[in-house]
C-alpha positions as CSV (number, residue, x, y, z in Angstrom):
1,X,-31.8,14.1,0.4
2,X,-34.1,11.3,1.7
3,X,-33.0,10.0,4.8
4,X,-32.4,6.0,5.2
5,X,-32.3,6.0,9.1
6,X,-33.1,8.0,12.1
7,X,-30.9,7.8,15.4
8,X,-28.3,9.6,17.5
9,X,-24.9,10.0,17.8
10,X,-23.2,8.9,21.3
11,X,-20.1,11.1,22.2
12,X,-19.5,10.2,25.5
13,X,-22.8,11.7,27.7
14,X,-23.4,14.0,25.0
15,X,-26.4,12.6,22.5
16,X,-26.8,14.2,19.3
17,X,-29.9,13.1,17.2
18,X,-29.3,12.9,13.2
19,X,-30.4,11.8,10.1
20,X,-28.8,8.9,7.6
21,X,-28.5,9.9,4.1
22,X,-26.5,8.1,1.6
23,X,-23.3,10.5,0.1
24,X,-22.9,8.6,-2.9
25,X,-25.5,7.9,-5.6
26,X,-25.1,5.2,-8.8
27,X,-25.3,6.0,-11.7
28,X,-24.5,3.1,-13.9
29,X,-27.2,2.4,-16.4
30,X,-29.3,-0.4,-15.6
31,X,-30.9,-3.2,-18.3
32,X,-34.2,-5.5,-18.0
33,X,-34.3,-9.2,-19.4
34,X,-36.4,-9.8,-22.5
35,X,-37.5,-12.7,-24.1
36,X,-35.9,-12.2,-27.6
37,X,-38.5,-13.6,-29.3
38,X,-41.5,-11.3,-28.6
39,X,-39.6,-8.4,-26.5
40,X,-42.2,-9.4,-23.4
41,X,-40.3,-8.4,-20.0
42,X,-39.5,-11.0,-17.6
43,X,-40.0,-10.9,-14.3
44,X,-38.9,-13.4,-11.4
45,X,-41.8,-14.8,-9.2
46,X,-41.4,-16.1,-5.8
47,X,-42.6,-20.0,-5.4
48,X,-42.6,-22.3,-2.6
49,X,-40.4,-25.0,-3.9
50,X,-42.5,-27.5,-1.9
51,X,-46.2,-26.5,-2.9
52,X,-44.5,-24.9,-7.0
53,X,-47.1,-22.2,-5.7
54,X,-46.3,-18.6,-5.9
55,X,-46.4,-16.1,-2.5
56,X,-46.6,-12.8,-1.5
57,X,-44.2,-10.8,0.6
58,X,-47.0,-11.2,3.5
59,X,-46.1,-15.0,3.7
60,X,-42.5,-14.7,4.0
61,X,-40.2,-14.6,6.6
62,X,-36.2,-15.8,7.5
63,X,-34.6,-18.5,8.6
64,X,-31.1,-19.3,9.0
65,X,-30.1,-22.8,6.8
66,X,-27.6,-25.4,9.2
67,X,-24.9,-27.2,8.0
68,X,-27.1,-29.8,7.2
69,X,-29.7,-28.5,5.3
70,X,-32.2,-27.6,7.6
71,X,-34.1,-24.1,8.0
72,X,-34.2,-22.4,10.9
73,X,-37.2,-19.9,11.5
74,X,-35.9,-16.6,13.3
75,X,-38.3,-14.1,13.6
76,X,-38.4,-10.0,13.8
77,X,-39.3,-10.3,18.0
78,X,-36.2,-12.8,18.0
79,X,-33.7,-10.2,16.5
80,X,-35.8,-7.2,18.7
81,X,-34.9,-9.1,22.0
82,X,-31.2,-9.3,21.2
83,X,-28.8,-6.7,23.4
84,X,-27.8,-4.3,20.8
85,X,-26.9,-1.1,22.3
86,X,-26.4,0.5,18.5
87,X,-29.9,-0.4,17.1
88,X,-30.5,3.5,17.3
89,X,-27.5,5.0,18.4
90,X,-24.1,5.3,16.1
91,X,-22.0,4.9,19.1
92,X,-18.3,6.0,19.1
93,X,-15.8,4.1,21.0
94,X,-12.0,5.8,20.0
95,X,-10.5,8.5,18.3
96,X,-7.7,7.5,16.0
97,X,-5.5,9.2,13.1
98,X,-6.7,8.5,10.2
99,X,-3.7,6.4,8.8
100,X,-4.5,4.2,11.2
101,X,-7.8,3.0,9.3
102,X,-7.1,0.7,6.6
103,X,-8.8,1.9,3.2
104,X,-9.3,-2.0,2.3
105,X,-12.1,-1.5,5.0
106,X,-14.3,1.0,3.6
107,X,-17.5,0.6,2.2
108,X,-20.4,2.7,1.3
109,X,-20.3,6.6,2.9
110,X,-23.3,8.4,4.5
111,X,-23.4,12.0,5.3
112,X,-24.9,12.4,9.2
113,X,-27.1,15.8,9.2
114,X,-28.4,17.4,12.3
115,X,-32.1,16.4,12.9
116,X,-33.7,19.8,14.6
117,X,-32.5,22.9,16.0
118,X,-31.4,21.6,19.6
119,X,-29.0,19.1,17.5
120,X,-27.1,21.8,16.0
121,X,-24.8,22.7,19.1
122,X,-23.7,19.3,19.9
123,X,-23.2,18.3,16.3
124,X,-21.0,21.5,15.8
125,X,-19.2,20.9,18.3
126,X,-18.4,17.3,17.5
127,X,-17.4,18.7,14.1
128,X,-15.0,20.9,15.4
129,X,-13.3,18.9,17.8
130,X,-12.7,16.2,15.0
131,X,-11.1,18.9,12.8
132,X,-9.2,19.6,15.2
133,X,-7.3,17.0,16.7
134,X,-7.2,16.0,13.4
135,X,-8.6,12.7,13.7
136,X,-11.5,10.3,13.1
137,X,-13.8,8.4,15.3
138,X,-14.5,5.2,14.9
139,X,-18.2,3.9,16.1
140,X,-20.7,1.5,16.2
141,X,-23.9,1.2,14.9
142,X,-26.8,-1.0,13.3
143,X,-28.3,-0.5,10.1
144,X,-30.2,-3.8,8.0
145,X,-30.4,-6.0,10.7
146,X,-26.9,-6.0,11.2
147,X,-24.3,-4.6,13.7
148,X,-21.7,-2.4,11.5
149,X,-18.7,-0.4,12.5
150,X,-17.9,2.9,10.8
151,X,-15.2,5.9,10.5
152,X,-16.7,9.7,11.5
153,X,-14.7,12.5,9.5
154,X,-15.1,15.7,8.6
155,X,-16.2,16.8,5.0
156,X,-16.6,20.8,4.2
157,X,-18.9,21.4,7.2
158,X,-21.1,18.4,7.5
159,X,-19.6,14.8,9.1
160,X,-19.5,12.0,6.9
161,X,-19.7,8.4,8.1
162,X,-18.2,5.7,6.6
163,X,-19.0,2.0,6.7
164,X,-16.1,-0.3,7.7
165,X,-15.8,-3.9,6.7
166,X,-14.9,-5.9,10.4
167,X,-11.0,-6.2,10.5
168,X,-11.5,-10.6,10.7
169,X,-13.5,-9.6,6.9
170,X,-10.3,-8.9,5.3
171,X,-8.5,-11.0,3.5
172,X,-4.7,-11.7,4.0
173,X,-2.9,-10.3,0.5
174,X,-0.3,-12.8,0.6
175,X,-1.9,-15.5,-2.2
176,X,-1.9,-12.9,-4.9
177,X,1.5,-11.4,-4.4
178,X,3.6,-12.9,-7.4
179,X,5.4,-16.2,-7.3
180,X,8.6,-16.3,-6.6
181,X,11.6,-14.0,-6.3
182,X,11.9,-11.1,-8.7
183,X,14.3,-8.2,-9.0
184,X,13.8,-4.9,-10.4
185,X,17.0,-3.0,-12.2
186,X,17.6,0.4,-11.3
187,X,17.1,1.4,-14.5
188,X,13.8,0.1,-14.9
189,X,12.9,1.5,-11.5
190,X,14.2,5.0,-13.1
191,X,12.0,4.6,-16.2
192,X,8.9,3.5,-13.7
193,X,9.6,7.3,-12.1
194,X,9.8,8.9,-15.6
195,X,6.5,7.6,-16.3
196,X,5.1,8.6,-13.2
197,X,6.4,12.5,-12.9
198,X,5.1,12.7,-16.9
199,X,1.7,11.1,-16.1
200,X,1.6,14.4,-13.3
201,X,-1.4,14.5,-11.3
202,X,-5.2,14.7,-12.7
203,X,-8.0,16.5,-11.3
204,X,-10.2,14.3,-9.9
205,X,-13.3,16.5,-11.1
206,X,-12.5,15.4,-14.6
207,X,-12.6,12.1,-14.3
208,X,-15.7,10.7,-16.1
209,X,-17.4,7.2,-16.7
210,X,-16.5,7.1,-20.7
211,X,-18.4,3.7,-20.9
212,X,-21.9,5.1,-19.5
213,X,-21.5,7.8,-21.7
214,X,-21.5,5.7,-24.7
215,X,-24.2,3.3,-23.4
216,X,-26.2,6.1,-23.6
217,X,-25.7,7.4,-26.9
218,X,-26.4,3.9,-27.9
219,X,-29.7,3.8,-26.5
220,X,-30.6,7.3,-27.9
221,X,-29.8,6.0,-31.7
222,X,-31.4,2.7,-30.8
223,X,-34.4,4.7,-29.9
224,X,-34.4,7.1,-32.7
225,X,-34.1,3.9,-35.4
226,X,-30.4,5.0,-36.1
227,X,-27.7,2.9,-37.3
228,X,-24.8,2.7,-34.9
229,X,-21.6,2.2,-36.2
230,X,-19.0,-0.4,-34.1
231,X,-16.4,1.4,-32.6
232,X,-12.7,0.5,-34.0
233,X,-10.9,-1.2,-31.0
234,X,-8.0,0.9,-29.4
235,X,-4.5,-0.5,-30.2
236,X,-3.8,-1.2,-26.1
237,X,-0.6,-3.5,-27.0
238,X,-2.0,-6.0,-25.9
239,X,-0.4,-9.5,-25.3
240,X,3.0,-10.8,-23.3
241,X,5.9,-7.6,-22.4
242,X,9.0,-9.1,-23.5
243,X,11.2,-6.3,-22.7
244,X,10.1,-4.2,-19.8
245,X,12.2,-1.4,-20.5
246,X,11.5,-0.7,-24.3
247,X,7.8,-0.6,-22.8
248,X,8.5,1.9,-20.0
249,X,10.6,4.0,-22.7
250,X,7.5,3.9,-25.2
251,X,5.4,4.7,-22.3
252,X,7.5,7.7,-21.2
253,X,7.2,8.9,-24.9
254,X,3.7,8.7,-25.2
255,X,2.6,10.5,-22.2
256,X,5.2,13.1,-22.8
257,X,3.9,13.5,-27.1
258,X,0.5,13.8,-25.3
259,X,1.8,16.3,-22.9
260,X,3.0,18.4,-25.2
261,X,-0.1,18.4,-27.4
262,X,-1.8,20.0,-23.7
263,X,0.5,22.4,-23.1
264,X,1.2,20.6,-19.7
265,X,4.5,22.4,-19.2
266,X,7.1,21.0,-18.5
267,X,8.2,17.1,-18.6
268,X,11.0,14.9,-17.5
269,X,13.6,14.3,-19.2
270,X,14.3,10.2,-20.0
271,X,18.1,8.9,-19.7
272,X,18.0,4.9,-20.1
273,X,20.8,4.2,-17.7
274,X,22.3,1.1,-20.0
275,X,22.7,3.5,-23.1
276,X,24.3,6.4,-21.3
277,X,26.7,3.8,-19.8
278,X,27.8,2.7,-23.1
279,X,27.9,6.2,-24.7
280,X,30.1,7.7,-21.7
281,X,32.2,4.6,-22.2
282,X,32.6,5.0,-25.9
283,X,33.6,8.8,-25.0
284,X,35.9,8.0,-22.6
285,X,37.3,5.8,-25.2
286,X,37.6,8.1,-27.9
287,X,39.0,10.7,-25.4
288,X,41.4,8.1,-24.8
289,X,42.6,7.1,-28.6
290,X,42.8,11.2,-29.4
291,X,45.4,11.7,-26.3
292,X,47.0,8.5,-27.5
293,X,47.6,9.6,-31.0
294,X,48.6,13.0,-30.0
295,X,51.4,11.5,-27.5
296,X,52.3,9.0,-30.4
297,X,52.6,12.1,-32.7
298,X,54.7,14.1,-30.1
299,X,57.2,11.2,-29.7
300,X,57.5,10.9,-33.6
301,X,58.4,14.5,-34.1
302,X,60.7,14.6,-30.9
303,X,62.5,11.1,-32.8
304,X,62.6,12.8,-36.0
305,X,64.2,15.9,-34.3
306,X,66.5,13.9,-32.1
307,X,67.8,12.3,-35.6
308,X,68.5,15.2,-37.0
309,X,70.7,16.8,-34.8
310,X,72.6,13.4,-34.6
311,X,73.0,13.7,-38.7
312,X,74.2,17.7,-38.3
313,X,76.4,16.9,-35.5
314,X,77.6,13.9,-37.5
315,X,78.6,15.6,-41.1
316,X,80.1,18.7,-38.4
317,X,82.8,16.2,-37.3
318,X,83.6,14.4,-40.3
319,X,84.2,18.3,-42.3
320,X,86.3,18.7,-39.4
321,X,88.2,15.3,-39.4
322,X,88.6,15.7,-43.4
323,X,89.8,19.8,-43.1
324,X,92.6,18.1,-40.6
325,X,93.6,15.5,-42.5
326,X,93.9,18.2,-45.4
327,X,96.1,20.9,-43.4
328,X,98.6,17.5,-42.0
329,X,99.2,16.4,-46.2
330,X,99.9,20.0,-46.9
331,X,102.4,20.0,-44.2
332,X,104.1,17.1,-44.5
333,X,104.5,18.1,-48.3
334,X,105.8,21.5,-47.7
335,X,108.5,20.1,-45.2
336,X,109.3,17.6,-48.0
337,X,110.3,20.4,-50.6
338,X,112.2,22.4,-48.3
339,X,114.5,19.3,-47.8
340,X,115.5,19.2,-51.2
């Protein structure tokens, strides 16, 4: 890796000289401007806009431009004789956790490697101590003709610096936080979670730039005199969400159908909270009707029962009234006879 700048860190009296490389590398695919009518490549000259004459690099310097318009001129030996302590040195000023660093701040990452044997006790030791205390340091340091501040961590066995935005560069959030007041349902909130535990975690190794990958195969039929097919859009459902909850429940079943196609194990089960609601009500209910009818049924029977025995005990004491009435006429008759 090339290195980008030469320096030192500062921890505390302890100097340890390193080397700047950049961690991260781009690959998006770059394009050049044609003119369409010949395919000739433009290019963009410099020109005085006072003299419309073109100049070299040789004949240009800076200047800053004041409110009003005017230029100016600051030289190299200007910025040279400015007190900047960090023009060579990345020099650390605290040790913090790393929560404590907002990620809104970061910006590009360097790896710092150890330039020369007499570097590598110091630098190992830094290393260490960072891992730890389990913390970060947080340093300045100049790089472009600018003062910068930047995060020190540990990555593997090498230290890794990352550029930090100022804190007064960042932006307050509130203006794009939605207007007005808006409440969430629990159930929705429940569907949210769904969706999340089904979407699981991804490794981040397989994550790929899709979009580069078809640029290129593109330019490889282009360049092979191939005809290139448009892709058919994706159906993304576009457009205005109407009801939040059908979309969260034809989320859920999506990620889960694609799951399952994986073999990603095992996936969460969905319960919309409204629907269960209604169906345990409409149990309840019809638990309720069945006990009802059977009590109605009971108190028929015992009714019909209840009658019954009134009827029996009824026709009992009317035979029994009759058979009396019987037994006094044949009395009263036989008394009557003997008389005679």
């Amino acid at each position: 890796m090339r290195s980008i700048w030469n320096g030192a860190i500062s921890f505390g009296l302890v100097s340890i000289p390193i080397k700047l490389v950049n961690a991260t590398e781009n690959h998006a695919i770059s394009f050049r401007q044609i003119h369409l009518a010949d395919g000739g490549r433009i290019r963009y000259r410099k020109v005085c806009e006072l003299d419309e004459e073109e100049v070299s690099g040789g004949e240009i310097g800076k200047a800053y431009e004041d409110a009003d318009g005017t230029m100016i001129p600051i030289t190299d030996e200007d910025l040279a004789q400015l007190p900047l302590p960090t023009a060579k040195t990345i020099e650390i000023v605290a040790f913090v956790p790393a929560d404590r660093i907002d990620p809104l701040q970061m910006e590009a990452a360097y790896y710092l490697s150890a330039n020369g044997v007499p570097a590598a006790k110091p630098y190992t030791l830094l290393r260490e101590a960072l891992k730890r205390s389990n913390k970060v340091a947080v340093a300045k340091y100049a790089l472009r003709g600018r003062e910068r501040l930047g995060m020190l961590r540990v990555v593997d066995d090498v230290i890794a610096m990352h550029g930090l935005l100022w804190p007064d560069e960042i932006r307050a959030p509130e203006e794009a936080a939605p207007d007005g007041d808006v409440t969430v349902r629990d159930a929705e909130l429940d569907l949210a979670d769904a969706l999340m535990d089904t979407l699981g975690e991804v490794d981040m190794d397989s994550l790929h730039d899709d979009y580069r990958e078809a640029v290129e195969e593109l330019v490889a039929a282009k360049a092979a005199g191939e005809s290139v097919l448009p892709a058919e859009p994706e159906d993304t459902g576009g457009g205005k969400v109407i009801d939040l909850i059908a979309a969260l429940e034809k989320s859920v079943r999506a990620a889960k159908g694609s799951g399952d196609d994986e073999g990603d194990g095992d996936m969460a089960d969905v319960h919309p909270i409204e629907k269960a609601s209604s169906s345990k009500t409409s149990g309840k209910t019809a638990r309720t009707t069945g006990t009802a009818k059977k009590s109605t049924a009971k108190k028929k029977t015992t009714a019909k029962k209840a009658t019954a025995k009134k009827a029996t005990a009824k026709k009992t004491t009317t035979k029994k009234t009759t058979a009396k009435k019987t037994a006094a006429k044949k009395t009263t008759s036989s008394r009557k006879r003997t008389s005679a």
